[in-house]
C-alpha positions in Angstrom: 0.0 0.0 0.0 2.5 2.3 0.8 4.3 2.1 -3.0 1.0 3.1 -4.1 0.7 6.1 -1.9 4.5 7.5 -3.1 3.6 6.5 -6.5 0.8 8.6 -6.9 2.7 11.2 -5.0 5.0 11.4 -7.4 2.7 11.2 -10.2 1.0 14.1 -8.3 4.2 15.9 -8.2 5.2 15.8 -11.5 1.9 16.6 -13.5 2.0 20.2 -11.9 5.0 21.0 -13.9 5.3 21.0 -17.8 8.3 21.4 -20.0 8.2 22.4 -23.7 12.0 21.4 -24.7 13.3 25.0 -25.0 15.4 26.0 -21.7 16.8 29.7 -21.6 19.9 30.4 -21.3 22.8 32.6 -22.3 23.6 32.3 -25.7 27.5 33.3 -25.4 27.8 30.1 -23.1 26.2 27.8 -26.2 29.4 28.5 -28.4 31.7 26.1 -28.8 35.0 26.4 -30.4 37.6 24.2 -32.0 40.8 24.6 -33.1 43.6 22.7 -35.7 47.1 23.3 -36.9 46.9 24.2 -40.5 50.8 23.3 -41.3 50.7 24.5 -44.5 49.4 27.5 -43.2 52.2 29.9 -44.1 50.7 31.0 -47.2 48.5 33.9 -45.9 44.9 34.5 -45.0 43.0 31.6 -47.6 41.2 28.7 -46.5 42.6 26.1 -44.8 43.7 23.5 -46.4 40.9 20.2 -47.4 43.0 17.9 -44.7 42.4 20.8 -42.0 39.2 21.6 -43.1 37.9 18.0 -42.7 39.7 17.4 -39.0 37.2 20.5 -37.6 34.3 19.0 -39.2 35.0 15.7 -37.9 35.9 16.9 -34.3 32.2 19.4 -34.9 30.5 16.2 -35.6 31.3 14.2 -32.6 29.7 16.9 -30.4 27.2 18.7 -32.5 25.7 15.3 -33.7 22.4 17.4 -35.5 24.9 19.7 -37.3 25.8 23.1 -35.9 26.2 27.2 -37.3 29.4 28.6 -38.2 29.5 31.5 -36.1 33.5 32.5 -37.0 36.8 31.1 -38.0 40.1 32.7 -37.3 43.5 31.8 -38.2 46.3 32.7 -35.9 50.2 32.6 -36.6 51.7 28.8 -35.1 55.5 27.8 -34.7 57.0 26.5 -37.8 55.4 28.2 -40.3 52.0 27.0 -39.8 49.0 28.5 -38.6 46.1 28.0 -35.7 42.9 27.5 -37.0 39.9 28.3 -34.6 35.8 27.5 -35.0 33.1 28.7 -33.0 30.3 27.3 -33.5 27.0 26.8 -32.3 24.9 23.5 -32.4 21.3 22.9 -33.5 19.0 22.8 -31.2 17.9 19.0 -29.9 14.0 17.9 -30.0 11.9 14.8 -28.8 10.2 13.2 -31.5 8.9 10.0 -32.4 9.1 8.3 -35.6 10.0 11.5 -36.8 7.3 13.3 -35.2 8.0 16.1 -33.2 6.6 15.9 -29.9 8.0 19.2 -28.2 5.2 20.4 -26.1 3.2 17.2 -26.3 5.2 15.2 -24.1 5.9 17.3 -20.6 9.3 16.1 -20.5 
């Protein structure tokens, strides 16, 4: 008897809450940035080279698994006559769904 009685405590407790999937938050603390040593770099301020380019999308990929917003890209002088590339970026936003049905605001969770 007594599981019953916190069970439908907590049920009670957590129907007088609801959730629609957005949280707010401070948007300079959603940035992410990441950084690779363009070696061949020396040339000036052009694009980074394919091999370079490919190692920040990879390393963008394994935490911004829904894609993400280039929101800058600097390159800084390195040792060796290579360069620092840097990416902030920001990811795209996560949502519940189902079977590819979006349940944000449906589900309070």
């Amino acid at each position: 008897m007594t599981r019953w009685v916190w069970l439908a405590s907590a049920l009670a407790l957590t129907s007088c809450g609801t959730f629609t999937g957005q949280v707010q938050g401070d948007p300079n603390r959603e940035q992410l940035g990441f950084s690779a040593h363009d070696p061949a770099g020396a040339a000036g301020d052009g694009a980074p080279a394919p091999a370079v380019d490919q190692k920040l999308d990879w390393k963008m990929s394994q935490i911004c698994t829904r894609g993400a917003v280039t929101l800058s890209e600097t390159r800084e002088p390195a040792e060796n006559d290579g360069r620092l590339v840097d990416r902030t970026v920001r990811c795209q936003p996560y949502g519940f769904s189902v079977l590819g049905i979006p349940l944000a605001g449906v589900v309070p969770f």
